[in-house]
FINUKOL-770731 format. One record per residue (C-alpha): residue in one letter; chain; x, y, z. Coordinates in steps of 0.001 Angstrom, whole numbers. Example, Ala and Ser with C-alpha at 12.3 -4.5 7.8 and 13.67 -1.06 7.14 Angstrom:
REM FINUKOL-770731
<node resn="A" chain="A" east="12300" north="-4500" up="7800"/>
<node resn="S" chain="A" east="13670" north="-1060" up="7140"/>
//
This chain:
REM FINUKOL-770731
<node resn="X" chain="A" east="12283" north="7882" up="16463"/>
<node resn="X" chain="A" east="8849" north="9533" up="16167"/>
<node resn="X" chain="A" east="6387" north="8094" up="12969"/>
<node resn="X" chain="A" east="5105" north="11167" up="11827"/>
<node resn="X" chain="A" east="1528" north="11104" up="10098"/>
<node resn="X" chain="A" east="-537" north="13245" up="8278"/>
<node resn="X" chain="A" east="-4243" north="12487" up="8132"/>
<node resn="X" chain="A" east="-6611" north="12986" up="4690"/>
<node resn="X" chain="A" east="-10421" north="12584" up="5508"/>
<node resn="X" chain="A" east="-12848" north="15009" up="4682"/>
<node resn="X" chain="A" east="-15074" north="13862" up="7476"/>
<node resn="X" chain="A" east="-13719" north="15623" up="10766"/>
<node resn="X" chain="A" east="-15212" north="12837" up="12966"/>
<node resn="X" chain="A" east="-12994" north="10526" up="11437"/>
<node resn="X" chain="A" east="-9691" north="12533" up="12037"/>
<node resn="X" chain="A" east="-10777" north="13269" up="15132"/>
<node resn="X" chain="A" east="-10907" north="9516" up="16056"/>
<node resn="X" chain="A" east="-7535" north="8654" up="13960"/>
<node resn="X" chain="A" east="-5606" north="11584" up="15883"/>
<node resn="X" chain="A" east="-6915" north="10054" up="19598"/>
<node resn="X" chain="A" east="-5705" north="6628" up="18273"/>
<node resn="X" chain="A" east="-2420" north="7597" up="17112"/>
<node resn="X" chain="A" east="-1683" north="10338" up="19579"/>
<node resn="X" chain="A" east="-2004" north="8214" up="22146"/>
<node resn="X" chain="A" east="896" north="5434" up="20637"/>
<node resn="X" chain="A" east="4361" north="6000" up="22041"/>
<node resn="X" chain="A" east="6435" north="6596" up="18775"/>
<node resn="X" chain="A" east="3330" north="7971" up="16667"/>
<node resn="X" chain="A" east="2495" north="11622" up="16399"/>
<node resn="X" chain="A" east="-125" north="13311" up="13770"/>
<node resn="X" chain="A" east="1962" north="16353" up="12638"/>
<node resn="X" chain="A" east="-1118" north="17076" up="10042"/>
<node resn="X" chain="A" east="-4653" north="17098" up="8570"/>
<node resn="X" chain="A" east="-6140" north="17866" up="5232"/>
<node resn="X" chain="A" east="-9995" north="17927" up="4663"/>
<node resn="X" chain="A" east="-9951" north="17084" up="674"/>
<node resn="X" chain="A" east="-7349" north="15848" up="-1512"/>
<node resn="X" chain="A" east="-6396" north="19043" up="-2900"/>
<node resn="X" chain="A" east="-4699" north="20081" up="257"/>
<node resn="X" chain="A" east="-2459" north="17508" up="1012"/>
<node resn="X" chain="A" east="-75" north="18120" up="-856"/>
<node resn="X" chain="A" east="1115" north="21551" up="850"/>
<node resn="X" chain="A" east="631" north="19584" up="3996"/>
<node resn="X" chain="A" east="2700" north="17320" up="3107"/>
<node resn="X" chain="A" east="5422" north="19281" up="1604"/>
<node resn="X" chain="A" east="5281" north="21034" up="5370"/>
<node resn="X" chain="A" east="5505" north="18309" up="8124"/>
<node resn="X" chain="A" east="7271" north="16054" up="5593"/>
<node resn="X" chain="A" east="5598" north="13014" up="7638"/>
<node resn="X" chain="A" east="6450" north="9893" up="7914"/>
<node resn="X" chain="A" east="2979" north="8019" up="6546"/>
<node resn="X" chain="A" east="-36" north="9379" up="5078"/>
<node resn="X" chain="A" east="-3619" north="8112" up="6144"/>
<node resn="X" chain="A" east="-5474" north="8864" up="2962"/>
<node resn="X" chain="A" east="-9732" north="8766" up="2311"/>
<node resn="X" chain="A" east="-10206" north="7181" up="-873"/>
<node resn="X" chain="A" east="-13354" north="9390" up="-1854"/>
<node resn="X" chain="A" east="-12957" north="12947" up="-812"/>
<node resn="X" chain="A" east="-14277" north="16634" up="-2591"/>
<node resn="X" chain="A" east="-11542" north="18487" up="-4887"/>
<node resn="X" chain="A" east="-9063" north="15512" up="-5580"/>
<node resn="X" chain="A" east="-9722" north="12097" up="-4792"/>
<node resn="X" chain="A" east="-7643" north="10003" up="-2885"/>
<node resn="X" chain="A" east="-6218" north="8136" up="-5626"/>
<node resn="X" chain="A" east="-4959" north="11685" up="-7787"/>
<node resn="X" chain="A" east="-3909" north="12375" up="-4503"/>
<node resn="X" chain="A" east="-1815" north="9597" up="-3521"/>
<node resn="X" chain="A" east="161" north="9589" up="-7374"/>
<node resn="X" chain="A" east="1125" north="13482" up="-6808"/>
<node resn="X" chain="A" east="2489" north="12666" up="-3423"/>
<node resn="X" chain="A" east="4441" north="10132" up="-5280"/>
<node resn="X" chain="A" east="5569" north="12154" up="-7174"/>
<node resn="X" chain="A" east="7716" north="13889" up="-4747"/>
<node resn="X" chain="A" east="11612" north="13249" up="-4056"/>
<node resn="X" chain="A" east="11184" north="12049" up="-731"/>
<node resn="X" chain="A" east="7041" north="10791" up="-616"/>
<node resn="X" chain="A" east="5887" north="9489" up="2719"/>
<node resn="X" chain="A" east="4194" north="6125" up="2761"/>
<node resn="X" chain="A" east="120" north="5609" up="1785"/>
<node resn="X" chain="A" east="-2420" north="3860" up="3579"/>
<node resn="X" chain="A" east="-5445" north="4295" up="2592"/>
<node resn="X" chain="A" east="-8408" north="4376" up="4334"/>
<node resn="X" chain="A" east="-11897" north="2816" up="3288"/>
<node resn="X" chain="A" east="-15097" north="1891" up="4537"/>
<node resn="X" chain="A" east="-15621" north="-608" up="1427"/>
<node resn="X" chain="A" east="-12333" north="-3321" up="1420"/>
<node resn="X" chain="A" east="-14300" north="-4144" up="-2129"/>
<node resn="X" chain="A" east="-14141" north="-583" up="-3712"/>
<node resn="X" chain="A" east="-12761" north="-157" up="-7037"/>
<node resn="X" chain="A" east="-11447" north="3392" up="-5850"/>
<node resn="X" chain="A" east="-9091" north="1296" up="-3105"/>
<node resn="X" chain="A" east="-7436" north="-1157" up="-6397"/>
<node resn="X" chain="A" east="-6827" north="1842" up="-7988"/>
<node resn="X" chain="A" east="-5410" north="3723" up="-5549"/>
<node resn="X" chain="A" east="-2500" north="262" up="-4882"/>
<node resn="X" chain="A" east="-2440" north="521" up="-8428"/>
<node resn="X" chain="A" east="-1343" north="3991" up="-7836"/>
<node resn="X" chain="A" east="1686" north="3331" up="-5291"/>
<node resn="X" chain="A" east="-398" north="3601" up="-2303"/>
<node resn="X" chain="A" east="1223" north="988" up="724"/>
<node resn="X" chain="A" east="-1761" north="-846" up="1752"/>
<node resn="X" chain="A" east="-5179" north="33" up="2970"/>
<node resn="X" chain="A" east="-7261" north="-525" up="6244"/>
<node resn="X" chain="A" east="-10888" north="-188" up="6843"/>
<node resn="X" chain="A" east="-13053" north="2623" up="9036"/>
<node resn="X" chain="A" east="-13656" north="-121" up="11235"/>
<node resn="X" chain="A" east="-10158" north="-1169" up="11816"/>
<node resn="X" chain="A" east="-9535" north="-2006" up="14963"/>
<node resn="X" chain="A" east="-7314" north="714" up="17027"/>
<node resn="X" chain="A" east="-4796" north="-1914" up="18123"/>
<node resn="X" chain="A" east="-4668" north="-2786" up="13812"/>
<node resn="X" chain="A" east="-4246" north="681" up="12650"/>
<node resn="X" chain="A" east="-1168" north="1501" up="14822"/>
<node resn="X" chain="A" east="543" north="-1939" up="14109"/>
<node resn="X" chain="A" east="75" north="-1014" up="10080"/>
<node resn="X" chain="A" east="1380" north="2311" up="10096"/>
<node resn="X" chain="A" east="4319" north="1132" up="12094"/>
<node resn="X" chain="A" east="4674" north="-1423" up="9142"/>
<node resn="X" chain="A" east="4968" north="767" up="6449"/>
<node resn="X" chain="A" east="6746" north="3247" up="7893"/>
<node resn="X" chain="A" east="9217" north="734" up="7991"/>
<node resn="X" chain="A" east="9182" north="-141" up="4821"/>
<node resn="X" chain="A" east="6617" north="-2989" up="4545"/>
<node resn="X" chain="A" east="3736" north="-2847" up="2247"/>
<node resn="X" chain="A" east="46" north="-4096" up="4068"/>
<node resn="X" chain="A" east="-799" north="-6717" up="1642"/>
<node resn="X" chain="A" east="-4605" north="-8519" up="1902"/>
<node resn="X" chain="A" east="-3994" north="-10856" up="-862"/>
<node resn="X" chain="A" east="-7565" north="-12238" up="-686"/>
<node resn="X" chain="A" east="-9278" north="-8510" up="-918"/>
<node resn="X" chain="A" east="-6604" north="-7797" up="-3897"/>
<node resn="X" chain="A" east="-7603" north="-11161" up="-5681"/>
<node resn="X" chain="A" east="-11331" north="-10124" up="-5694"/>
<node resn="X" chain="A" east="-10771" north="-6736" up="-6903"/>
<node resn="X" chain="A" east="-8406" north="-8025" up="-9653"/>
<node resn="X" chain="A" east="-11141" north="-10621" up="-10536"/>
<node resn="X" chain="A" east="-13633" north="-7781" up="-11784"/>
<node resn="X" chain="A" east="-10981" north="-6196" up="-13824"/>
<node resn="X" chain="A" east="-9824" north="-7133" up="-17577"/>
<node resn="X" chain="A" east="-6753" north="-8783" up="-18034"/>
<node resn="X" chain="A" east="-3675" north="-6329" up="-19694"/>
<node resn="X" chain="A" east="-568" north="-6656" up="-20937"/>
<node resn="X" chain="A" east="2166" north="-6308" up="-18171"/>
<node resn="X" chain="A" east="5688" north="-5284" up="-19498"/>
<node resn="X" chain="A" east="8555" north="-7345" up="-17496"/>
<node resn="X" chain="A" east="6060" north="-10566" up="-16752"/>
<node resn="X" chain="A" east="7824" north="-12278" up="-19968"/>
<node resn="X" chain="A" east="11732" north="-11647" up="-18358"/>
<node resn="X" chain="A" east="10614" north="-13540" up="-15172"/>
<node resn="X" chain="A" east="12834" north="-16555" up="-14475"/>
<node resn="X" chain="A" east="11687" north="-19400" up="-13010"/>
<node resn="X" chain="A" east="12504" north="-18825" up="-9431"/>
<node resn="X" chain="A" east="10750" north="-15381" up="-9901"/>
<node resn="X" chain="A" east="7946" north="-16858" up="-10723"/>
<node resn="X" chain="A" east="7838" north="-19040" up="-8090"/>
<node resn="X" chain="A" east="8476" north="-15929" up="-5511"/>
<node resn="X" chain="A" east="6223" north="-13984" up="-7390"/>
<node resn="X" chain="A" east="3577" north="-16617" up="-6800"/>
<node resn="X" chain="A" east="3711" north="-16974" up="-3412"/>
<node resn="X" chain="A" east="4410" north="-13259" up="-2954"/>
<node resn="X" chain="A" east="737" north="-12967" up="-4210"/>
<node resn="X" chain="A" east="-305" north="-15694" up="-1201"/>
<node resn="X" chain="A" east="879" north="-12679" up="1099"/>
<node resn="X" chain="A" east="3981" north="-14478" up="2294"/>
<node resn="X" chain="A" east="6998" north="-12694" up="3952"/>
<node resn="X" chain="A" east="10646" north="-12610" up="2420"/>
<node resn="X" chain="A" east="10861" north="-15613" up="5432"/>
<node resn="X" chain="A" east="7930" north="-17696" up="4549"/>
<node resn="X" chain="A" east="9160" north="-17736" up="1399"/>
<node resn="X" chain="A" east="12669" north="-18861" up="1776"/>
<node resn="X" chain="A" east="11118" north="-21867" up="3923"/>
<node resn="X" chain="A" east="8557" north="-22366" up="1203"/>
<node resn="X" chain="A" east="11495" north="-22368" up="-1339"/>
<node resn="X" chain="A" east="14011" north="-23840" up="1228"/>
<node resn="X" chain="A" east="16131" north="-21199" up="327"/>
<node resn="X" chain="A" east="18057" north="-17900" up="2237"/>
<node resn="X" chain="A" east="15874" north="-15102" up="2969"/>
<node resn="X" chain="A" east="18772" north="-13113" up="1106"/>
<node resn="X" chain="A" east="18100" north="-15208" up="-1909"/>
<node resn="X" chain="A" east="14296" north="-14476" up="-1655"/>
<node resn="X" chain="A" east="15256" north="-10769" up="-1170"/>
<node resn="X" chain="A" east="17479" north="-10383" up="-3966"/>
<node resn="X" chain="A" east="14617" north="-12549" up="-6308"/>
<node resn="X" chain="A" east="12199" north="-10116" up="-4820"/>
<node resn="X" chain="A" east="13821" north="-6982" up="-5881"/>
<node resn="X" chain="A" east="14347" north="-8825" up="-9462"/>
<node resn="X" chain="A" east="10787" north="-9238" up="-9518"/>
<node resn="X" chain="A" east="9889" north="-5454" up="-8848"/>
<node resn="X" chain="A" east="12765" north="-4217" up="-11086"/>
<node resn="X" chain="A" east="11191" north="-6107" up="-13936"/>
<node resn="X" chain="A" east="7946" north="-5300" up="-13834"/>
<node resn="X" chain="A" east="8241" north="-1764" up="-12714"/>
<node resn="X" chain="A" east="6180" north="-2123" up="-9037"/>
<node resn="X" chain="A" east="7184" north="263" up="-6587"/>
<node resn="X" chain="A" east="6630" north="-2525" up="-3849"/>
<node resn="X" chain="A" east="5175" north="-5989" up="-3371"/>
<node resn="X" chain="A" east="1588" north="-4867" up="-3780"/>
<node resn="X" chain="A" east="2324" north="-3484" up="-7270"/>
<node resn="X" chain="A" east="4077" north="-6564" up="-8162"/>
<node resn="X" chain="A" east="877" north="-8730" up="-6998"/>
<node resn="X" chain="A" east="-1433" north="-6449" up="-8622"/>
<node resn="X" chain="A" east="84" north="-7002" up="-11797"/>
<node resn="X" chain="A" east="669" north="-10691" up="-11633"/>
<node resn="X" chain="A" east="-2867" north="-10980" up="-11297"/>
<node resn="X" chain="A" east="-3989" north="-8214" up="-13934"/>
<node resn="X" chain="A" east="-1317" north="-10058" up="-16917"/>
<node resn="X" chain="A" east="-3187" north="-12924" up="-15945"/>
<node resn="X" chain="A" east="399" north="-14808" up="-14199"/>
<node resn="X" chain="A" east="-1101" north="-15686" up="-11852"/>
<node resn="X" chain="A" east="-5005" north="-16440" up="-11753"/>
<node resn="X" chain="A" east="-7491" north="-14246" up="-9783"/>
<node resn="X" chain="A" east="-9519" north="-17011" up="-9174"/>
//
């Protein structure tokens, strides 16, 4: 099955080089482009792709607005979004938003098709290290759900937060990765995350689990 992808950059040059990459990937095909946030939505609501490559900082609508009214739609596509800074407040808010991951302008070629095939999947692109710096500069909040953890929870939601896999984790935890799955899906229920970078995002922001 074909990954369709849409592209959001309001720098031509920079679609241009995305669309070589991806075009050239058995399985990938860019079905779309959209020069400012503004437009791709309609886009979107068009192709109906697969995964969305989105500029964090574009005229009209920024990425982040962006990304939260795809989101918004029965059947959104997947997120990544795209950066030249990995230390850019515009990026945390955007994974705040629901967005699947991010990658950098400098990302290798071989790096960007292996993450869209991720979360097209259904895998978010976690970078637990850039996450915990980000969260560092931001005040700590109240998190609903962080209080109804159990233990085990915890624990997964800890190491979740370390960037482990469902399978690291059940070897950390000498457990099934069926247990860690089911704990997993707990964990997001709870606390309202749409995925596993959500669910870090706030274990670091309520202060569970320290940025430092």
């Amino acid at each position: 099955m074909t990954i369709r992808v849409v592209l959001a950059d309001d720098e031509a040059l920079i679609r241009a080089g995305l669309r070589i990459i991806l075009d050239s990937e058995p399985g990938l095909a860019v079905v779309g482009e959209a020069a400012d946030g503004a437009a791709v939505l309609p886009v979107v609501r068009q192709e109906r792709p697969d995964v969305v490559l989105m500029d964090v900082r574009m005229p009209a609508l920024d990425g982040i607005e962006a990304t939260r009214r795809l989101l918004a739609l029965d059947d959104p596509p997947k997120v990544l979004v795209v950066t030249t800074f990995e230390n850019d407040d515009y990026v945390y808010d955007a994974l705040r938003a629901g967005a699947d991951g991010f990658l950098l302008k400098r990302t290798r070629p071989d790096e960007l098709v292996r993450a869209v095939k991720l979360v097209a999947s259904g895998e978010s692109l976690l970078f637990p290290a850039a996450i915990r710096a980000l969260a560092a500069r931001r005040p700590a909040r109240r998190v609903p759900g962080v209080d109804r953890l159990t233990g085990r929870e915890g624990d997964v939601l800890r190491l979740m937060a370390r960037g482990l896999s469902n399978s690291e984790i059940a070897a950390e935890l000498v457990v099934s990765p069926e247990t860690v799955k089911t704990h997993v899906g707990n964990v997001l229920t709870k606390l309202g995350a749409r995925d596993r970078t959500q669910a870090v995002i706030a274990a670091y922001e309520s202060g569970f689990v320290s940025p430092g």
